[in-house]
C-alpha positions in Angstrom: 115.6 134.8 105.4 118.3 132.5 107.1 116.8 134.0 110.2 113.5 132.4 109.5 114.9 129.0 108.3 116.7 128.8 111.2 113.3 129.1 113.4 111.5 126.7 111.4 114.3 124.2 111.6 114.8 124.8 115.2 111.1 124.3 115.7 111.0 121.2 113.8 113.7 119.4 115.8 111.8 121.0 119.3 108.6 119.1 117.7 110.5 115.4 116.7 112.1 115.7 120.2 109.1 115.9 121.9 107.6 113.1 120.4 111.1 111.1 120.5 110.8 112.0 124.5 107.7 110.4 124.8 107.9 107.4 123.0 111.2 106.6 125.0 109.4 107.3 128.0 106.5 105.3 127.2 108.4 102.1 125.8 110.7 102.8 129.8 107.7 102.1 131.5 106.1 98.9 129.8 106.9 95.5 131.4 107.8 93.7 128.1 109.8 95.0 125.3 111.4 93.5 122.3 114.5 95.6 122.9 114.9 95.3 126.0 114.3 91.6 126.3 116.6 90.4 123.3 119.1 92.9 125.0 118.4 93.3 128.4 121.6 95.9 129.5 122.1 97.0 126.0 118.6 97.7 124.9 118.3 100.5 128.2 121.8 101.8 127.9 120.5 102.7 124.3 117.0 103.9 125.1 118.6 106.0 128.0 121.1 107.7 125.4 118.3 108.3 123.0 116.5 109.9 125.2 119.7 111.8 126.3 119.7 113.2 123.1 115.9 114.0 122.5 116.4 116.1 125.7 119.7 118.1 124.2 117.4 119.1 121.4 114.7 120.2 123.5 117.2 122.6 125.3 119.0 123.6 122.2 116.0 126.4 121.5 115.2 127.1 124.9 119.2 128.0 125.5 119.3 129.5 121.8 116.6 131.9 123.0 119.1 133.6 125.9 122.4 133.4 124.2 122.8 136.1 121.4 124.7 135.0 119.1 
């Protein structure tokens, strides 16, 4: 039962990542963006550490799936 929580929840997070990775990656390549125009060094140090992040939850699984725990 913990088992299968664990796979849902680890599923879920895979899911919001992906979509967190593609939004940052979409609002990177525009021209003009609220962010980054109020806070022109500030607003990419933070999208660049967001998607950081997204991208250690998309490994999280993949590693999880190779290391027995």
């Amino acid at each position: 039962m913990i088992r299968h929580k664990r796979i849902v929840s680890s599923k879920r997070y895979f899911i919001c990542s992906l979509v967190v990775v593609g939004v940052i990656t979409w609002s990177l390549s525009q021209d003009y963006l609220l962010l980054t125009s109020v806070l022109p060094m500030s607003g990419f140090a933070i999208l660049i550490s967001l998607l950081l992040l997204a991208l250690s939850y998309l490994i999280r699984p993949i590693i999880g799936r190779f290391v027995q725990r």
